[in-house]
PyMOL CGO cylinders between C-alpha atoms (Angstrom):
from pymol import cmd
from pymol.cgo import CYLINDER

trace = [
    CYLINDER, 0.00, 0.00, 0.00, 1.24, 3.37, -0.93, 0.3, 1, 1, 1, 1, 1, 1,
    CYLINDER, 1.24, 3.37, -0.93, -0.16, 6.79, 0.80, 0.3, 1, 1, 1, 1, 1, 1,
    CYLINDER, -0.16, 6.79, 0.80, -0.73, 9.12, -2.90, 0.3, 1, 1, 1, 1, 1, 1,
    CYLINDER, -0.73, 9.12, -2.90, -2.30, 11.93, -3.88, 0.3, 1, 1, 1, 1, 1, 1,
    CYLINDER, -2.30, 11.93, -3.88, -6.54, 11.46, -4.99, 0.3, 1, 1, 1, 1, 1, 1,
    CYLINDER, -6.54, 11.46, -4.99, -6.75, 10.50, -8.54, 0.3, 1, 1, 1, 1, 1, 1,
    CYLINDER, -6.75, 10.50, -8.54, -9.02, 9.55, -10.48, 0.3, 1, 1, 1, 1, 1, 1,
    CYLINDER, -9.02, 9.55, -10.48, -8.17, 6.04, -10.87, 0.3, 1, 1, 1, 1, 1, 1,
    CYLINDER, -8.17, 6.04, -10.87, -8.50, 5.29, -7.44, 0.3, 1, 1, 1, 1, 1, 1,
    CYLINDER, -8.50, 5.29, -7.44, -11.80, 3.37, -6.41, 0.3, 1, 1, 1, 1, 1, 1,
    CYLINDER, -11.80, 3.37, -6.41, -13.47, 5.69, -4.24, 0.3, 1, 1, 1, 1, 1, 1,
    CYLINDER, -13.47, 5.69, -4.24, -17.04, 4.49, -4.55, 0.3, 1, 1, 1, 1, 1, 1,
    CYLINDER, -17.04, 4.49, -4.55, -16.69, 1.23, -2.24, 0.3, 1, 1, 1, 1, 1, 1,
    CYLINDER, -16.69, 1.23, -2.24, -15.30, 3.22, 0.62, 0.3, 1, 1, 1, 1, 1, 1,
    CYLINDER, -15.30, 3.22, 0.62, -17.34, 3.09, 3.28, 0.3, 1, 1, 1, 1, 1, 1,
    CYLINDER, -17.34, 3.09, 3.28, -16.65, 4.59, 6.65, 0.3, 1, 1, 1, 1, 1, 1,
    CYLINDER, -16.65, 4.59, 6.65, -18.55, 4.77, 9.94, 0.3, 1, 1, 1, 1, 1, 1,
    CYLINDER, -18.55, 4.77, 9.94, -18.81, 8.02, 9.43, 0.3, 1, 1, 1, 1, 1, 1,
    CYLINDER, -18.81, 8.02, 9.43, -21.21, 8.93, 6.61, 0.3, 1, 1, 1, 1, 1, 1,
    CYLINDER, -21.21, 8.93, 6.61, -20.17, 12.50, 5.92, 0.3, 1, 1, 1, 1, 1, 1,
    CYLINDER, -20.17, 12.50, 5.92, -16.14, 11.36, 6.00, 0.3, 1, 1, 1, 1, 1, 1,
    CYLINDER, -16.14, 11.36, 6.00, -17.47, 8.91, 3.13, 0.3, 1, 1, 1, 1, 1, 1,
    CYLINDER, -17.47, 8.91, 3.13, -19.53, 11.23, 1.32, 0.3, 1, 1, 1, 1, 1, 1,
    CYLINDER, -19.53, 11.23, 1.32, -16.45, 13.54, 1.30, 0.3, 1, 1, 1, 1, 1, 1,
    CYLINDER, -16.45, 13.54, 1.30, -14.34, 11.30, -0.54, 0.3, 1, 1, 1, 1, 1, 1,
    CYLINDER, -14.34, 11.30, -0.54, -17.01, 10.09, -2.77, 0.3, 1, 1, 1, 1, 1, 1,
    CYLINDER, -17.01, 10.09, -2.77, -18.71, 13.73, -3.50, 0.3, 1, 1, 1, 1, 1, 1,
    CYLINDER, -18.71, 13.73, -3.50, -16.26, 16.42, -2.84, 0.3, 1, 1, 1, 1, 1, 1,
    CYLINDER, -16.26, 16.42, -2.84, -12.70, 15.87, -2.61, 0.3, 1, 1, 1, 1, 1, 1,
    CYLINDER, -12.70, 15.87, -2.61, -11.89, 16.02, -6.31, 0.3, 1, 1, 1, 1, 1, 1,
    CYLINDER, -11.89, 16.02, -6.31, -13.69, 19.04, -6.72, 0.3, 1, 1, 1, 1, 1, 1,
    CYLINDER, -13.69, 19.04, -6.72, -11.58, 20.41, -3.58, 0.3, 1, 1, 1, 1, 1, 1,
    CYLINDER, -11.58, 20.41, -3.58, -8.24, 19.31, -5.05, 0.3, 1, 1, 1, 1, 1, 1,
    CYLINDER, -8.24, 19.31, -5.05, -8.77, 20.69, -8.44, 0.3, 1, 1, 1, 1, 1, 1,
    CYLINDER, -8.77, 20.69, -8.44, -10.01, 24.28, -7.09, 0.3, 1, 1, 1, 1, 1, 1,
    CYLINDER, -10.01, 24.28, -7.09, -7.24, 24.12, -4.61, 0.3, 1, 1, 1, 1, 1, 1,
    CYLINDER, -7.24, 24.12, -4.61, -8.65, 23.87, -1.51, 0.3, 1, 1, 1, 1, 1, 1,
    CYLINDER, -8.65, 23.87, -1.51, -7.62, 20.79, 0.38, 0.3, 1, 1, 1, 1, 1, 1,
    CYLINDER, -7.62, 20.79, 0.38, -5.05, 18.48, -1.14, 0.3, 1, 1, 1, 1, 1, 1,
    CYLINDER, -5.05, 18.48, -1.14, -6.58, 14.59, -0.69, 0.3, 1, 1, 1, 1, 1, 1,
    CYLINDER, -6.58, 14.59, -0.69, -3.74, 11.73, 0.19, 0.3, 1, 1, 1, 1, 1, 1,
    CYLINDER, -3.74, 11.73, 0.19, -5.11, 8.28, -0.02, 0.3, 1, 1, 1, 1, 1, 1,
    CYLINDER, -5.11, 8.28, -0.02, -3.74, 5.15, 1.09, 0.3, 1, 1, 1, 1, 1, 1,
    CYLINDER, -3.74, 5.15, 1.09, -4.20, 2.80, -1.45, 0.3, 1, 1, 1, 1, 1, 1,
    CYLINDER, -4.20, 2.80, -1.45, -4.81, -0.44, -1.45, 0.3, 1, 1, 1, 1, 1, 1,
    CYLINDER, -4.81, -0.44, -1.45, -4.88, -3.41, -3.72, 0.3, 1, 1, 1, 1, 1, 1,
    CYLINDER, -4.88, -3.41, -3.72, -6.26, -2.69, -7.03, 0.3, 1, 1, 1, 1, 1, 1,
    CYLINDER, -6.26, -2.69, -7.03, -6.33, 1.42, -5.84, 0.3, 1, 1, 1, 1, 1, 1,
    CYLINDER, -6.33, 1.42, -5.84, -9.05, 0.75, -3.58, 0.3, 1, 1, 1, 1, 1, 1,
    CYLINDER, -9.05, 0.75, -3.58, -9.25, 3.11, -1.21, 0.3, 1, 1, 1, 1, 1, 1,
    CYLINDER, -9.25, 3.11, -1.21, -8.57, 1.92, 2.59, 0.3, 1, 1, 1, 1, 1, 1,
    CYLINDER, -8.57, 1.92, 2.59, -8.01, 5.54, 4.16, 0.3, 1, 1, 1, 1, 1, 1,
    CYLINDER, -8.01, 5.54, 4.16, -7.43, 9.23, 3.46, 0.3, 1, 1, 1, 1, 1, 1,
    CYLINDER, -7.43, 9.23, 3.46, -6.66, 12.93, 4.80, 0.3, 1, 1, 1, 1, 1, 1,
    CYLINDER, -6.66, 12.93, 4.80, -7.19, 15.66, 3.64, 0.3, 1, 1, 1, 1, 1, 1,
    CYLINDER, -7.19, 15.66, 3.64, -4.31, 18.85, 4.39, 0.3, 1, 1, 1, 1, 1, 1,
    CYLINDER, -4.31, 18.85, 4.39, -4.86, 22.78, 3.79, 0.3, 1, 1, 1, 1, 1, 1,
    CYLINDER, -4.86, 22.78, 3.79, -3.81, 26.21, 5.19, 0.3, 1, 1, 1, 1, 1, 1,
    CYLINDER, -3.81, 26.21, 5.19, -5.84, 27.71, 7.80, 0.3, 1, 1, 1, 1, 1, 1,
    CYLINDER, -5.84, 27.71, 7.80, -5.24, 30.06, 10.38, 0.3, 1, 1, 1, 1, 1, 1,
    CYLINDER, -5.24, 30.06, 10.38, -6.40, 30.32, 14.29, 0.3, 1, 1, 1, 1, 1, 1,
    CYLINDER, -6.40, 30.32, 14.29, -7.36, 33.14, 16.41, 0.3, 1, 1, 1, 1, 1, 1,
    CYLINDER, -7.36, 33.14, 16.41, -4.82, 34.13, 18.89, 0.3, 1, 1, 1, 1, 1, 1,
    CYLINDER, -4.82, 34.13, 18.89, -7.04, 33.51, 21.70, 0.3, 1, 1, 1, 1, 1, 1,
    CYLINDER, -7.04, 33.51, 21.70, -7.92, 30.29, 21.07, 0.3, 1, 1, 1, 1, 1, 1,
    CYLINDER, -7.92, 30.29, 21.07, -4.75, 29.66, 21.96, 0.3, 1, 1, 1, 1, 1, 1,
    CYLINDER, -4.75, 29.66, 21.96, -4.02, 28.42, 25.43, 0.3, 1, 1, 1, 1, 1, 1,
    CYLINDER, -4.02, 28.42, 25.43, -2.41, 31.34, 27.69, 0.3, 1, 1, 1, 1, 1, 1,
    CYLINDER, -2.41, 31.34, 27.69, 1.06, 29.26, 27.96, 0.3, 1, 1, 1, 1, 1, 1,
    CYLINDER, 1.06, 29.26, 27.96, 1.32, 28.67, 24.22, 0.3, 1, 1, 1, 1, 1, 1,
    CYLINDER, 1.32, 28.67, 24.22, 0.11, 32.12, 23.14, 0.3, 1, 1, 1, 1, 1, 1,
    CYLINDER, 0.11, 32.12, 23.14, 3.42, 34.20, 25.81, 0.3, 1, 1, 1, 1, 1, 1,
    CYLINDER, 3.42, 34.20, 25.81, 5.45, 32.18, 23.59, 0.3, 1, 1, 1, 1, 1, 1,
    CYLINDER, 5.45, 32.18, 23.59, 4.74, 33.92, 20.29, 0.3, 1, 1, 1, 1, 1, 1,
    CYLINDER, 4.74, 33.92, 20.29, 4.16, 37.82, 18.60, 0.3, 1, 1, 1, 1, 1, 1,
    CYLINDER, 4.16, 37.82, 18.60, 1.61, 39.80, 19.63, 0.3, 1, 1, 1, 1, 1, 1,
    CYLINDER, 1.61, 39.80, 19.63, -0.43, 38.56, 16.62, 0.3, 1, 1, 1, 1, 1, 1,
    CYLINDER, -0.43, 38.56, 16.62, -4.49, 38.35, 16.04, 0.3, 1, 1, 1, 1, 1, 1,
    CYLINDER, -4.49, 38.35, 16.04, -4.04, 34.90, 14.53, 0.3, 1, 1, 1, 1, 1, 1,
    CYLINDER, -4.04, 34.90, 14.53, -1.32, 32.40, 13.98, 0.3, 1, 1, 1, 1, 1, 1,
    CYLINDER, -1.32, 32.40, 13.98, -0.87, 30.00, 10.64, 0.3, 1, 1, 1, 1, 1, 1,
    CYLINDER, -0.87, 30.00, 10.64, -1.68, 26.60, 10.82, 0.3, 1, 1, 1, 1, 1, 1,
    CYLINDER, -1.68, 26.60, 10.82, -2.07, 23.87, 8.81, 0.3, 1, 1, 1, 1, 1, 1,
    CYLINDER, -2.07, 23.87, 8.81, -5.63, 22.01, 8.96, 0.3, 1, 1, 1, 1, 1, 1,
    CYLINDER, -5.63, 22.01, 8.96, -5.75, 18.22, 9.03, 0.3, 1, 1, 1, 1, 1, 1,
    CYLINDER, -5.75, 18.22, 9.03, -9.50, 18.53, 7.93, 0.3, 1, 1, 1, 1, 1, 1,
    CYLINDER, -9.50, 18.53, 7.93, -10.19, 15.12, 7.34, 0.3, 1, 1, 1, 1, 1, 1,
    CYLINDER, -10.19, 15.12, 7.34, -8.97, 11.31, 8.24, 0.3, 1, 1, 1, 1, 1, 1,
    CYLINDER, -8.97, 11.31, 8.24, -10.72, 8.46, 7.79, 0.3, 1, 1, 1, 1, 1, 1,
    CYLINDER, -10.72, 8.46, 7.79, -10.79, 4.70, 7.22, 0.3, 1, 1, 1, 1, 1, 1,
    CYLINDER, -10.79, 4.70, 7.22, -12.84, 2.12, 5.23, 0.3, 1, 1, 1, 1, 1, 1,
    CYLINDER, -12.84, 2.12, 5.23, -14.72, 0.27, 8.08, 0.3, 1, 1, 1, 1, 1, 1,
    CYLINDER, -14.72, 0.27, 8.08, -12.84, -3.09, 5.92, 0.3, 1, 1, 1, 1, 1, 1,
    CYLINDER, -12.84, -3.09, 5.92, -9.60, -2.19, 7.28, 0.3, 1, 1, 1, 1, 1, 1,
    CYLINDER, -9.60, -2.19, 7.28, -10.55, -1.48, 10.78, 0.3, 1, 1, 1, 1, 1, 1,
    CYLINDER, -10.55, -1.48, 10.78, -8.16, -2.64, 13.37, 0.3, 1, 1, 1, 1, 1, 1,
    CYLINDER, -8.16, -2.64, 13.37, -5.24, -2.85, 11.47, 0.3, 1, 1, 1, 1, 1, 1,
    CYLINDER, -5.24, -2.85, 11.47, -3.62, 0.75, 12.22, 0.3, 1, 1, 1, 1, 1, 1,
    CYLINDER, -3.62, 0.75, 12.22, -4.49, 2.29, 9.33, 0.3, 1, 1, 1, 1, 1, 1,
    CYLINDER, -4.49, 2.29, 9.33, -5.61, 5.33, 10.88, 0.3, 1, 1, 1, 1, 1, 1,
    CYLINDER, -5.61, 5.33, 10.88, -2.58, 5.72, 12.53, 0.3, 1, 1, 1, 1, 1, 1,
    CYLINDER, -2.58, 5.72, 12.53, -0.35, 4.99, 9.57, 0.3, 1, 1, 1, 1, 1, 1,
    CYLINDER, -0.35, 4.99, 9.57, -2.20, 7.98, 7.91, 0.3, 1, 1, 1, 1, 1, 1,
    CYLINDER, -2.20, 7.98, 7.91, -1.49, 10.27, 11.17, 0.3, 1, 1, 1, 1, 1, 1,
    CYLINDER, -1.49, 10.27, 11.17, 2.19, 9.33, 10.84, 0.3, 1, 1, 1, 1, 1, 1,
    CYLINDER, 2.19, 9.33, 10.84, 1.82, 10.27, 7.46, 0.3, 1, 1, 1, 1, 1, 1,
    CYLINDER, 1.82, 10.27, 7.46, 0.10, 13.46, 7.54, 0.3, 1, 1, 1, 1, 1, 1,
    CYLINDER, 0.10, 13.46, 7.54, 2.41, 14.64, 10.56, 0.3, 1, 1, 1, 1, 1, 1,
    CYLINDER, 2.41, 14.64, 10.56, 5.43, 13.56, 8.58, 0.3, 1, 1, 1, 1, 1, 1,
    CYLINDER, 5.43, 13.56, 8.58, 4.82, 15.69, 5.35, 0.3, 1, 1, 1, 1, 1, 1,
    CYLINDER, 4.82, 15.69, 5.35, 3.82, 18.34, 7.34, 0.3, 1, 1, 1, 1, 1, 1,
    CYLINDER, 3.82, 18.34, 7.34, 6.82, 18.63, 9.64, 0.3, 1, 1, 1, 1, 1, 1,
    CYLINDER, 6.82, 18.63, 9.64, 8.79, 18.51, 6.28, 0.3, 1, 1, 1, 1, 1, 1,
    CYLINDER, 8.79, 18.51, 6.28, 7.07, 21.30, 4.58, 0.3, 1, 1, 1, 1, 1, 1,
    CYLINDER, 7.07, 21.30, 4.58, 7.28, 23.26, 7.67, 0.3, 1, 1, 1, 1, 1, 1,
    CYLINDER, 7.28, 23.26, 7.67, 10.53, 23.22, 8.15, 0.3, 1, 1, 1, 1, 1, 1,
    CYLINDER, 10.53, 23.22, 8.15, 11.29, 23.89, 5.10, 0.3, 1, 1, 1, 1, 1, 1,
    CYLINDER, 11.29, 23.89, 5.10, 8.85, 25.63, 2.29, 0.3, 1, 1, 1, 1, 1, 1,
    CYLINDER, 8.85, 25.63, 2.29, 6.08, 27.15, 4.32, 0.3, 1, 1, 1, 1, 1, 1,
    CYLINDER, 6.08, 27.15, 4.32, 5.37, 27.95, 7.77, 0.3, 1, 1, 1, 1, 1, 1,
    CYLINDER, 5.37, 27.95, 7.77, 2.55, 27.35, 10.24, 0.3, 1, 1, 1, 1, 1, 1,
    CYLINDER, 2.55, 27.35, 10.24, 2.39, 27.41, 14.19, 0.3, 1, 1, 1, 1, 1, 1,
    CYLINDER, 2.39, 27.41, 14.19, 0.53, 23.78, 14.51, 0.3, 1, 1, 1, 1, 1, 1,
    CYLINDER, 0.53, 23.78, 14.51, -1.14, 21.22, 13.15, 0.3, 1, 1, 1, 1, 1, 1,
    CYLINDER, -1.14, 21.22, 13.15, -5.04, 21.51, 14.06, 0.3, 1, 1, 1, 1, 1, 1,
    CYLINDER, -5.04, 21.51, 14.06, -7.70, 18.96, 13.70, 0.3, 1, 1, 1, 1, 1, 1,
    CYLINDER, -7.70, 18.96, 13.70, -11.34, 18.75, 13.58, 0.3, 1, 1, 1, 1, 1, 1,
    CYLINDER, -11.34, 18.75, 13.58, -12.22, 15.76, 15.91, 0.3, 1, 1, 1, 1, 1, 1,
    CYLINDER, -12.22, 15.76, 15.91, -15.68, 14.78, 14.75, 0.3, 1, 1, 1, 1, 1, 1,
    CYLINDER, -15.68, 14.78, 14.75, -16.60, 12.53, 17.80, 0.3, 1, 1, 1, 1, 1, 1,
    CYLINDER, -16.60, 12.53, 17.80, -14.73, 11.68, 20.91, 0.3, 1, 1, 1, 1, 1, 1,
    CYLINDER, -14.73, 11.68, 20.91, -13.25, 8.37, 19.62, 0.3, 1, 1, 1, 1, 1, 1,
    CYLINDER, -13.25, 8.37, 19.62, -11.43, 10.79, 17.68, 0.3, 1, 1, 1, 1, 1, 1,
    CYLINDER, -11.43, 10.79, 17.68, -10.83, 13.47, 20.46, 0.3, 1, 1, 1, 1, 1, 1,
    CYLINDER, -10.83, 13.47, 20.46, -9.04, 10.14, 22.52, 0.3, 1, 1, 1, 1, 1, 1,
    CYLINDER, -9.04, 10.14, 22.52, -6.86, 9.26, 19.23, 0.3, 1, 1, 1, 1, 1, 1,
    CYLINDER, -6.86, 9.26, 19.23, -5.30, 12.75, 18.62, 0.3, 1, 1, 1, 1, 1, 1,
    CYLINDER, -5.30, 12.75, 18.62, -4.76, 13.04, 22.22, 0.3, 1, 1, 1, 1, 1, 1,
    CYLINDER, -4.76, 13.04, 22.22, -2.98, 10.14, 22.38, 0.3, 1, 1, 1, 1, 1, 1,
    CYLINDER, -2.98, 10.14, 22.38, -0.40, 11.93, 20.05, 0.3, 1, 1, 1, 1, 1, 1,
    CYLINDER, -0.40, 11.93, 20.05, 0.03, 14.95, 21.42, 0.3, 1, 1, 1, 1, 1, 1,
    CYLINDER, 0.03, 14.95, 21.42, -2.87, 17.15, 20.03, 0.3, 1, 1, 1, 1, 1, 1,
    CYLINDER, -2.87, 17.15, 20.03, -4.12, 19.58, 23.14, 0.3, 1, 1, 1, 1, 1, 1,
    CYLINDER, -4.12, 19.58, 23.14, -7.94, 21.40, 22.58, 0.3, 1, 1, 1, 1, 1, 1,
    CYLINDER, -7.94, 21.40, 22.58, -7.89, 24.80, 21.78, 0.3, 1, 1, 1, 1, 1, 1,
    CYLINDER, -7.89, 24.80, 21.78, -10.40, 27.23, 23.98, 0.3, 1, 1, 1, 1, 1, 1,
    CYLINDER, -10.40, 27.23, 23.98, -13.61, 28.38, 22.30, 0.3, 1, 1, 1, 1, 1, 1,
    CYLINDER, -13.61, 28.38, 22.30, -13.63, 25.71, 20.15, 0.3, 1, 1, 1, 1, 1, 1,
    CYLINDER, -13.63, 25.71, 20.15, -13.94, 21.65, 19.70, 0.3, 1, 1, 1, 1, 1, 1,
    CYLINDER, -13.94, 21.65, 19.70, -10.70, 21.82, 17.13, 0.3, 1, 1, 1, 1, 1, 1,
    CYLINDER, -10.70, 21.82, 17.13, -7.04, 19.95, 19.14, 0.3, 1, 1, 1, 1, 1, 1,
    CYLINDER, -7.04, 19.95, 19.14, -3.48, 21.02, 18.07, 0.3, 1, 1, 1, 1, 1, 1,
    CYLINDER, -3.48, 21.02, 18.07, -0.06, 20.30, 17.73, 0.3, 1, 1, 1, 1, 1, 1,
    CYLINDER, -0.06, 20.30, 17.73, 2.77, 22.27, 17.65, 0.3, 1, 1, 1, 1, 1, 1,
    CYLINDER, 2.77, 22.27, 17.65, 4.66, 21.96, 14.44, 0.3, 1, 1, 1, 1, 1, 1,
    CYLINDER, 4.66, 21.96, 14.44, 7.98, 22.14, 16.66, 0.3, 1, 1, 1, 1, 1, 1,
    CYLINDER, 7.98, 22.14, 16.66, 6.72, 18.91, 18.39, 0.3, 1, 1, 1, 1, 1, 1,
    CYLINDER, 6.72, 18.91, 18.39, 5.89, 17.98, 14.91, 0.3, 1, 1, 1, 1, 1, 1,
    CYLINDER, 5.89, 17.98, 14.91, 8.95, 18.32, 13.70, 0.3, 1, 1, 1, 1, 1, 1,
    CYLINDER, 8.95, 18.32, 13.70, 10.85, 16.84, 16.91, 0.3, 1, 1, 1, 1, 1, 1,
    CYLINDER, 10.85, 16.84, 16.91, 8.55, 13.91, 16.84, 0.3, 1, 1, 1, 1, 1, 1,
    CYLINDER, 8.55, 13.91, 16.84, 9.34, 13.04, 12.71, 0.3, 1, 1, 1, 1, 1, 1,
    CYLINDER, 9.34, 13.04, 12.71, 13.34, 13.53, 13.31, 0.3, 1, 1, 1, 1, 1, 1,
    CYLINDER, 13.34, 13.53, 13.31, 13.60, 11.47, 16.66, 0.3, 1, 1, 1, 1, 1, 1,
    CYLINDER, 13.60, 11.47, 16.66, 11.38, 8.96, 14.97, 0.3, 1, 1, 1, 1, 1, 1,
    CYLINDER, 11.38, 8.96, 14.97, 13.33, 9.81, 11.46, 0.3, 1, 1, 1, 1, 1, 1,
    CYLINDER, 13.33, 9.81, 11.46, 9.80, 9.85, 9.45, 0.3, 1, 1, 1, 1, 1, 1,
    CYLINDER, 9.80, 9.85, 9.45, 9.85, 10.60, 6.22, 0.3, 1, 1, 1, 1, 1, 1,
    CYLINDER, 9.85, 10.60, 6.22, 6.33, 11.05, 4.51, 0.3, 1, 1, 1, 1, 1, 1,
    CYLINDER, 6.33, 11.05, 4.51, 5.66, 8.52, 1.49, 0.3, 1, 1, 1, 1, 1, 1,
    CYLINDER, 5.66, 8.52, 1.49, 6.50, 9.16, -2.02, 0.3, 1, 1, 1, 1, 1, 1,
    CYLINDER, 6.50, 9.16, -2.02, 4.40, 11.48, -3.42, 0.3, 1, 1, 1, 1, 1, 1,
    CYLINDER, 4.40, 11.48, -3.42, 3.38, 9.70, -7.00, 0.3, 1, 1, 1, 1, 1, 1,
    CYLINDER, 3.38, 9.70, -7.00, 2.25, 11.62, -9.47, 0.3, 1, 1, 1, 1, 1, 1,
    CYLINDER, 2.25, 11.62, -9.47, -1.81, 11.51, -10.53, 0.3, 1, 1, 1, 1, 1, 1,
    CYLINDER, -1.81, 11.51, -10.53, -2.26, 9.06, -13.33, 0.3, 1, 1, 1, 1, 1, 1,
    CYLINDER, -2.26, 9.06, -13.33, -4.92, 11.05, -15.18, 0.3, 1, 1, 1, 1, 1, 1,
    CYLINDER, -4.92, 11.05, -15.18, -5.66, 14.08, -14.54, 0.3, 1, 1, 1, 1, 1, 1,
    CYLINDER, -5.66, 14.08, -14.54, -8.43, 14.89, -11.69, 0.3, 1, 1, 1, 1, 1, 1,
]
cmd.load_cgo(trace, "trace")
């Protein structure tokens, strides 16, 4: 299995997630979201490029005070800090219990950290947790909540500590086969 970006040879319609609206993402929207430049889609594809899992990675910024008080002393007076959004993550229900999630996570976290360090910069990582089952799992790696909101982040720093100590390198980026 290979983590690439969405294409349209990938078999997208047979995913099927416990969460309905992470499905109808992929299925619906997340071509038309790569191709206006939006949210780039990475898929972890499976045998015959069926899809077992995906995220979904964009810009975004936070508010300054959502920030907790002993992260927000530590940087510039500014109204809002960059970030980048891990919007989406998900997993067909076929391939539960096998880590798949977290081999996407690892993923995700490992591009990120290497952008960030060196191409574009952002504060954190912030997710969208869309139930607590997913609250517990980003906690479990690091990701704090942020006040005034239900989003968690991460610190690209810890990020970026966490991919070198661990000497992550995100997968090979392979190159659509058709265009999307």
């Amino acid at each position: 299995m290979v983590v690439e970006l969405l294409h349209s040879g990938h078999k997208k319609a047979a995913f099927s997630c416990e969460h309905e609206r992470l499905s109808r993402y992929l299925h619906q929207q997340a071509r038309q979201d790569v191709a206006r430049n939006v949210a780039q889609c990475f898929v972890l594809a499976a045998d015959e490029n069926k899809v077992a899992g995906y995220y979904t990675l964009s810009m975004a910024s936070i508010p300054a005070h959502d920030l907790p008080d002993e992260q927000r002393k530590k940087l510039p007076n500014y109204p809002a800090y960059p970030v980048v959004l891990l919007g989406r993550l998900a997993r067909d229900q076929s391939f539960a219990l096998v880590g798949i999630g977290n081999l996407l996570l690892i993923d995700a976290l490992a591009r990120i950290a290497q952008v960030a360090q060196t191409q574009i910069a952002a504060f954190a990582v912030v997710v969208d947790p869309i139930d607590d089952r997913a609250q517990e799992f980003y906690a479990k790696y690091g990701f704090a909540p942020l006040k005034n909101t239900h989003r968690m982040f991460l610190p690209t720093t810890t990020v970026q500590m966490f991919a070198a100590q661990l000497n992550l390198q995100p997968t090979e980026i392979i190159p659509p086969k058709s265009a999307i």
